[in-house]
Structure formats: C-alpha cells, structure tokens
C-alpha atoms as one frame of an Amber mdcrd trajectory, in Angstrom:
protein
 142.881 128.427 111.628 142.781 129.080 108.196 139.420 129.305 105.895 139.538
 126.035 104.643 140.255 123.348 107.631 137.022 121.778 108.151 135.064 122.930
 111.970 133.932 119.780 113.705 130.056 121.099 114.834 129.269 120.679 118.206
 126.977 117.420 119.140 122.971 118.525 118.858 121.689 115.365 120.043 120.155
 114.872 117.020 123.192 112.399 116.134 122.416 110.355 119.209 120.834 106.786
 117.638 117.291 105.683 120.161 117.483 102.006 120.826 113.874 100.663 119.012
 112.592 100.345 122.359 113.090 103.822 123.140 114.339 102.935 126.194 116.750
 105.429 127.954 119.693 105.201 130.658 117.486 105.334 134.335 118.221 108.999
 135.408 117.269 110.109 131.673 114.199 107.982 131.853 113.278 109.678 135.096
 113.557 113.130 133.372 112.326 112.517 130.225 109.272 110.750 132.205 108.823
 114.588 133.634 109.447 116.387 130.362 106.394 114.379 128.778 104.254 114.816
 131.379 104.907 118.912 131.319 104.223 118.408 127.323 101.256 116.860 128.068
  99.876 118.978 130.741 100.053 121.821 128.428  97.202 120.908 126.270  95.189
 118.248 128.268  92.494 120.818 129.772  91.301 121.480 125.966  91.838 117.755
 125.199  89.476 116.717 128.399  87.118 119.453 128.070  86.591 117.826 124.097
  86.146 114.211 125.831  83.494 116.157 127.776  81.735 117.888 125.060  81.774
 114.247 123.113  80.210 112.352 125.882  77.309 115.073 126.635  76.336 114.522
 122.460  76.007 111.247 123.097  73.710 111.488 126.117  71.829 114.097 123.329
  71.871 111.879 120.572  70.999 109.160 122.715  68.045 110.974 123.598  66.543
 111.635 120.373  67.109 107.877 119.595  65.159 106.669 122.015  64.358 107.392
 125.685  64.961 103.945 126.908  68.405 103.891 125.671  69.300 106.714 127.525
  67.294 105.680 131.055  70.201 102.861 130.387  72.991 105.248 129.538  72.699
 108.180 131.588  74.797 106.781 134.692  77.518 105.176 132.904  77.941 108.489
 131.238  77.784 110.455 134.241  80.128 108.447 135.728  82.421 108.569 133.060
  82.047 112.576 132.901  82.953 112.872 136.493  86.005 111.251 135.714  86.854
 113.802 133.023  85.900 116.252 135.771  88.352 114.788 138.307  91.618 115.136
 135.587  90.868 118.870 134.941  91.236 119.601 138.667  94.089 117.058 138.162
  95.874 119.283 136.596  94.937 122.457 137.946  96.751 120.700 141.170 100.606
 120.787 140.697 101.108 118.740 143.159  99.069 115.900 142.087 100.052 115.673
 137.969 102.771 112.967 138.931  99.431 111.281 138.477  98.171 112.457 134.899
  98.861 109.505 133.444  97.280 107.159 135.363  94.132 109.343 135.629  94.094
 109.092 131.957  93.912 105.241 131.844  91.573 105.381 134.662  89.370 107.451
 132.424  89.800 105.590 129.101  88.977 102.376 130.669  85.938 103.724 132.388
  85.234 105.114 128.424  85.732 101.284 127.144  83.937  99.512 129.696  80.486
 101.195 130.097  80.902 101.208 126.007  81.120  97.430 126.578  78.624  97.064
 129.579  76.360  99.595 127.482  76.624  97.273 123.791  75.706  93.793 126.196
  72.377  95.198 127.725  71.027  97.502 125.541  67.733  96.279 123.209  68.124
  98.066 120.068  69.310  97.702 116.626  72.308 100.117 116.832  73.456  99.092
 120.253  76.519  97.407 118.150  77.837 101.133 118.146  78.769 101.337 122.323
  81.300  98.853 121.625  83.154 101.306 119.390  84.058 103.096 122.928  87.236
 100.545 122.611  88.419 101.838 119.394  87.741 105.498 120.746  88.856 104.998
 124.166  92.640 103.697 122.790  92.460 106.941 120.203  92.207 108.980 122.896
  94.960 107.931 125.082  97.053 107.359 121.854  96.493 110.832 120.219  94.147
 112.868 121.951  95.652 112.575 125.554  98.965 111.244 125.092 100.179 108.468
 127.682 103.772 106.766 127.253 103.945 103.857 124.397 103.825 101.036 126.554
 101.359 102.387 128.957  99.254 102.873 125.528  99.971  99.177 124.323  99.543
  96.953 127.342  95.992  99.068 128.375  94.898  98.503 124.339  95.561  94.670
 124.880  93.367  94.748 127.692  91.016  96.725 126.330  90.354  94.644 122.918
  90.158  91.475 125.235  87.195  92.871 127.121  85.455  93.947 124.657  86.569
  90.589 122.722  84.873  88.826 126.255  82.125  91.243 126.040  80.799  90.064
 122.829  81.086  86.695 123.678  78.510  86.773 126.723  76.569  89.233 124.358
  73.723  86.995 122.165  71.734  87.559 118.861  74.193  89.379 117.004  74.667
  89.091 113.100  77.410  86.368 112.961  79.857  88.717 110.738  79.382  91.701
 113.779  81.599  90.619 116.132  84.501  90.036 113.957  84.152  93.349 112.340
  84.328  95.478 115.468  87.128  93.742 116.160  88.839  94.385 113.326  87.855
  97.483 113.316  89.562  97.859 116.743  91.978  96.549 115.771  92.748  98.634
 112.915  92.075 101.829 115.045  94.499 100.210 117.867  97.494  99.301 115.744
  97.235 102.607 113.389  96.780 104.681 116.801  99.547 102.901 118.630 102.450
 103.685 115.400 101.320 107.017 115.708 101.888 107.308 119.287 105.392 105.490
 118.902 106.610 107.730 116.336 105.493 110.491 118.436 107.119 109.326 121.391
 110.147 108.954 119.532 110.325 112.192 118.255 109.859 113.564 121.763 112.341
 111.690 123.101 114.933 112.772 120.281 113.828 116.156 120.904 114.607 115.700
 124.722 117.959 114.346 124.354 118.765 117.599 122.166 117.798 119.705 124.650
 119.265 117.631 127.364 122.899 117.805 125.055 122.223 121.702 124.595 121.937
 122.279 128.040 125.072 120.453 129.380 126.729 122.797 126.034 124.971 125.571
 127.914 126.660 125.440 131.399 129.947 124.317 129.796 129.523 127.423 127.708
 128.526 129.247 130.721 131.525 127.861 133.223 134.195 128.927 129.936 133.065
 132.500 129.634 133.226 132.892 133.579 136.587 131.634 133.293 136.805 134.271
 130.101 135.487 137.473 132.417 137.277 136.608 135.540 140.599 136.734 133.459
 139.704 139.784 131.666 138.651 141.564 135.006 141.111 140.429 137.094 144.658
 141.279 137.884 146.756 138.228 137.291 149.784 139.534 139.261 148.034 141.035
 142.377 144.857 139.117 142.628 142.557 142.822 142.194 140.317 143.312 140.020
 141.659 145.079 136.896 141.103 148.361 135.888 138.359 147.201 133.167 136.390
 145.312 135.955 136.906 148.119 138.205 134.809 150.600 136.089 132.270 147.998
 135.281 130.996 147.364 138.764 131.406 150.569 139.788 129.372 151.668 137.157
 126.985 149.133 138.144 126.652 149.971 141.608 126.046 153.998 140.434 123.258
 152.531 138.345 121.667 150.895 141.138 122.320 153.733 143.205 120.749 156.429
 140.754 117.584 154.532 139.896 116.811 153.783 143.698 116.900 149.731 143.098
 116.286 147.845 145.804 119.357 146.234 145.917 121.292 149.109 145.426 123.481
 150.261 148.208 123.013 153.270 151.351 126.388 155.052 149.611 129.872 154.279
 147.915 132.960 155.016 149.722 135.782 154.802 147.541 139.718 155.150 148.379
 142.548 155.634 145.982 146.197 155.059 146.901 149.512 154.585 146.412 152.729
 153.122 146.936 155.403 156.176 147.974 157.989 156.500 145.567 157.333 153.311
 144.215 159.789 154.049 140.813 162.350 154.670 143.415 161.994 151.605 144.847
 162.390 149.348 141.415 165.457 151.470 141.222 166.594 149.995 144.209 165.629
 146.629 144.121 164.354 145.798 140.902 161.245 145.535 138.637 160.936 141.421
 140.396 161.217 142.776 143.854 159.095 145.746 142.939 156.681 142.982 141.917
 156.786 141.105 144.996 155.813 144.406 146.452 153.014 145.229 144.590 151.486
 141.924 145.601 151.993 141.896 149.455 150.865 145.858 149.664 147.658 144.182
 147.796 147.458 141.769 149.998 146.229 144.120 152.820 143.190 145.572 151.490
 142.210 142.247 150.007 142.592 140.576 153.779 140.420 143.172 154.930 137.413
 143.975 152.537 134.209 141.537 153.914 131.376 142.859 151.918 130.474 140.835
 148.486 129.864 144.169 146.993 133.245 145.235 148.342 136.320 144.599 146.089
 139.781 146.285 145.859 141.082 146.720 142.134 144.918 147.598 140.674 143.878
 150.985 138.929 147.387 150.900 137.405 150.866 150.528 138.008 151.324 151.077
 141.768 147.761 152.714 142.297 144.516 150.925 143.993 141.048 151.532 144.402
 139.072 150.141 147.416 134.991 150.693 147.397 133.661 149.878 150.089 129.253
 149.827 150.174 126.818 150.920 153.180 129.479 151.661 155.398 129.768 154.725
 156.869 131.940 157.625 155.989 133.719 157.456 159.190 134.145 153.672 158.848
 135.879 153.977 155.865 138.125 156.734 157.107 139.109 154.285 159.966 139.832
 151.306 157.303 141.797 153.740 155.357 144.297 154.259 158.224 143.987 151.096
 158.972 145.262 149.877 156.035 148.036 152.625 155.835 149.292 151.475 159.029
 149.078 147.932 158.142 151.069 148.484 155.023 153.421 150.100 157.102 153.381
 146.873 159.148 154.577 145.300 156.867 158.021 146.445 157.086 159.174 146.449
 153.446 162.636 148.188 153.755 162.712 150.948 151.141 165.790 153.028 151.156
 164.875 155.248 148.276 162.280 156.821 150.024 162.214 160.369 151.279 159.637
 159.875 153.946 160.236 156.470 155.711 162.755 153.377 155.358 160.028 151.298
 154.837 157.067 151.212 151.894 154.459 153.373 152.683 150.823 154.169 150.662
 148.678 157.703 150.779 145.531 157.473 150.426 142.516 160.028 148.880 138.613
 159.047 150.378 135.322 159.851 148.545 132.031 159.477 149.418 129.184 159.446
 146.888 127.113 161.549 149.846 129.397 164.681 148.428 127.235 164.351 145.386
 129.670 162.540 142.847 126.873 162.321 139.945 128.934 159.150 138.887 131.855
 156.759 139.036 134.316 158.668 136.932 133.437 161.632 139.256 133.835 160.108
 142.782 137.186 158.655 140.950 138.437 162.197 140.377 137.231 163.525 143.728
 139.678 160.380 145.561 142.130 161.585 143.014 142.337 165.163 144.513 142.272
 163.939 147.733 145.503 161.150 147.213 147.227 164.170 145.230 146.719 166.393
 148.528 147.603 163.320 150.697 150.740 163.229 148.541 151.794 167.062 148.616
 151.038 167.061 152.560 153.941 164.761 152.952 152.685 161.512 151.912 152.364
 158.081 154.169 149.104 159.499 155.096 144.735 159.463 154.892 143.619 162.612
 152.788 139.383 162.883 152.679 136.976 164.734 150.079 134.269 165.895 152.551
 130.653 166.501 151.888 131.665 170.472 151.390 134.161 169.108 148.078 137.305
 170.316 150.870 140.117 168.207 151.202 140.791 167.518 154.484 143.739 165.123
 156.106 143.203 162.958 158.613 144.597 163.398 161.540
C-alpha cells in the first residue's frame, strides 16, 4: 500500500448515532443497565454518606431554630437517615446492588415526603422551607446519586404533584408562596433532569465504544492466534516448528528454574531421525519423501496426551518430542515405542543400509542430568541420537543422569 491511499480507521463507536430516546437494542439495554449501575456504585458511599451529613445539619439547625420544630422533625429525619443507612450496606452487599436504584428512589421519596408532611404541620414562619425537600430530593437522584433518565423523570412528576397536593391541603400561606416553590421546583426539576439526560447520553456513547472496542479486541485477539499458530507450527507435518519449539521449551525451563507452581516434576526430551532419509528422496522423490515426513510425524503426534506435551519438526527430517512429569523410564519406553511403531509402518525404503523399510534413532534427555537449560538438554539428546546413529541406527540411545550415553537395549 503505498503512502498516499487513504486507511479507512476502524469503527470507535463514537460514529454510532443514539436514537433521542436513548433507547438501545434489548441485550445492550440489559448490559448497559449493568455498566451504569457499576458507575454508580463507585461513588455512591461518599454521595450517601453527604445525604447523611445534610440531614443531621438540619436536625442541628433545626434545633437552634426552635425546639418545637425539631420535637416535630426528629422522626421523619430519623427515618429518612435509616434509609441512607440501609443503601450503604446496599452496596457493601454485591449481591443485593441489582437493587441500587430502586433504594435510591425509595430514599428520595422518603426525602420529599416528610419535606412535604414536615411544611403542612409545622407552626412557624419558615416552615415554607421543608417543601424545598422536592427540589432537593429530584437533585439528588438527578446529580448527586444518579438513577436512569426515565426513572429520574416519571419519580420528579410524582414528586412535584405531591408536593403540588401538599400545598393545597396546607392553609394560611402568602397567596404568591405556593406558586413560587413550584416554580422553583420546577426550575430545579427541568434544569436537573437535562443534566441527567446529557449525562446519560454520554454514558451510553461511552458504553457503546467500549462495547465496539471489545468485539475489535477478541477479533484482534482470534487474528493474532491465527498469526502465532502459523508462525509456530509446521504447515507440512502438523509439529510445532522449530521457532515454537524453543519458545515453550524455554518456557517450561523458566517455570522449572524458578520453582512455579505450575511448573513441571522434569523434562524428558527425545530427538530423532529418519535413517538415511536423503537416500530415500533419491529413491522416490522430494513428494514421496514428503508424504514420509508426514506419516513418520504422525506417530509421535498419535501418541503424546499431556497438554504440556508437544512433538515439533526441528528441521528437515529431525523431531523433538518433550514429554513433562513422566518418568525417565516412561519416556525410554515411548521412545521404543515409537521406533517400533515407525517401523510399523512399513514404508519400503530400498536405499537404506540398515532395513528395507524407514526407520528413526532416537537420543533421550532428562533435565534430572542437570541440563541448566533448553539449548543444553537439546545438545545432550543430540549426543545421544549421534551415538544412536554410529551404533547402527534404527535404535533408542539415552543421556543418563552420569552425562553417559547409554543404548537401550
């Protein structure tokens, strides 16, 4: 691609237009229902504990005023800061915040009504003020302690109308009084409800970003599995490569050498390969010689079990087999195993000097003979396969614990 083609950018979310009634598809709904909750959960323990410190002032305040105000007041307040009490072990409670919202409404409308109940029956020149709990009440569940939009608009309807009936069965109020708190609720409802819509409209854009990233995320994900498994793997045989070879074996040493818990009891590792292999492409070709790469494969693939087991192509007609936790005597007895197997097999091969079929040899190493890595236990395999081979091939050669080659008999 040259410099100057233009690079379509990959979809944000942010280009995704919200209907004006910010209503999503049902299964986004559902999630995006969670994903405000968890926003709001995050600060609603300072939010309640501020509700709290309000509503003990105005016992205080209501106090200096006058005492007969708050022999009135005290109970609907208590009442009310029980309530704030019950959200903050609300949401201490994981399983219980599917409710946070409606704990919130319960609270707000316990806020409006005693605010209401509080402005009908008390005696006293500023007893106008309770009724102000409205306007508060729908500021707090707009701004302070977020609910959704429409939770937030149908419970401020309800809200104005009570204290709108309130004032009615109220009596010997300045005739102006009524109509201004309810325009000043009003004014506080309406300015506190576009806040909370813009809000909630932000959050949901936000949420459908992070929704789009994510998908982006495991697409991204799924491609560069795709990416390693064709790097590391062999495409003609199946093995792992030589690449992913020395990556998890260097992995499992690490594991091994700082003691992890996951790491395993030892590594057994076998190297082999196919007898006179370049005689046999002689014979029957570099396609035929293919074929027989990928049946002679075949075998130790059939027979590893382990996850942390794999068999790679090391190169050309070479293998590696590591094999974890088993013992080193289990391993010898896959490692003939396999030979014979292989034999099994009953490739005819003409061009060798040791059997008219294809044959492997194989070199064993065990970490337990202190191979301080990988590339060491590799070479120690590699001395045993290059004994295996001048013994007469088509058989098991072993690296014991001494660092003697030995061949199996």
């Amino acid at each position: 691609m040259t410099a100057n083609q233009n690079h379509t950018p990959l979809p944000t979310g942010n280009d995704i237009t919200l209907p004006w009634h910010l209503r999503l598809p049902k299964p986004l709904e559902k999630d995006f229902r969670l994903y405000f909750r968890a926003s709001v959960a995050k600060v609603m323990p300072w939010a309640l504990a501020l509700v709290a410190f309000l509503i003990v002032s105005a016992m205080f305040i209501e106090s200096r005023i006058s005492p007969d105000v708050l022999n009135l007041s005290w109970r609907p307040r208590l009442f009310t800061l029980m309530l704030t009490g019950g959200c903050l072990v609300l949401i201490r409670k994981p399983q219980w915040r599917n409710w946070l919202h409606e704990a919130t409404l319960i609270l707000a409308f316990a806020i409006a009504l005693t605010g209401n109940y509080l402005g009908a029956i008390v005696e006293h020149p500023l007893a106008y003020t309770f009724f102000f709990h409205t306007p508060l009440a729908i500021l707090m569940i707009c701004i302070l302690i977020r609910v959704p939009f429409y939770s937030a608009l149908v419970s401020s309807v309800i809200m104005i109308g009570c204290m709108v009936f309130s004032l009615q069965l109220s009596s010997g109020r300045h005739p102006f009084e009524p109509s201004t708190l309810v325009l000043v609720s009003l004014a506080f409802a309406s300015m506190s409800l576009f806040g909370q819509y813009v809000y909630e409209r932000l959050l949901r854009q936000h949420f459908l970003s992070e929704h789009v990233l994510f998908q982006h995320r495991n697409e991204l994900h799924s491609a560069n599995l795709v990416l390693e498994n064709q790097a590391t793997v062999d495409g003609m045989t199946g093995c792992i490569n030589r690449r992913g070879m020395e990556s998890r074996l260097s992995h499992l040493y690490h594991k091994l050498n700082q003691n992890n818990p996951d790491a395993p009891e030892r590594i057994t590792l076998m190297l082999f390969d196919i007898d006179f292999f370049k005689q046999y492409n002689d014979t029957y070709g570099h396609p035929a010689g293919d074929e027989c790469l990928k049946k002679v494969a075949g075998v130790p693939l059939g027979m590893v079990q382990s996850d942390t087991d794999f068999v790679a192509r090391y190169g050309g007609e070479e293998f590696v087999i590591t094999l974890t936790d088993s013992s080193f005597n289990d391993a010898l007895v896959f490692a003939e195993r396999m030979r014979n197997r292989v034999e099994q097999l009953g490739l005819p091969h003409s061009g060798s000097r040791v059997s008219q079929v294809v044959t492997i040899s194989v070199g064993v190493a065990c970490s337990d003979s202190n191979a301080a890595d990988g590339a060491q236990l590799l070479k120690m395999a590699d001395e045993a396969l290059y004994q295996a081979k001048g013994a007469g091939r088509n058989r098991v050669a072993l690296m014991s614990n001494q660092g003697v080659v030995e061949m199996l008999n």
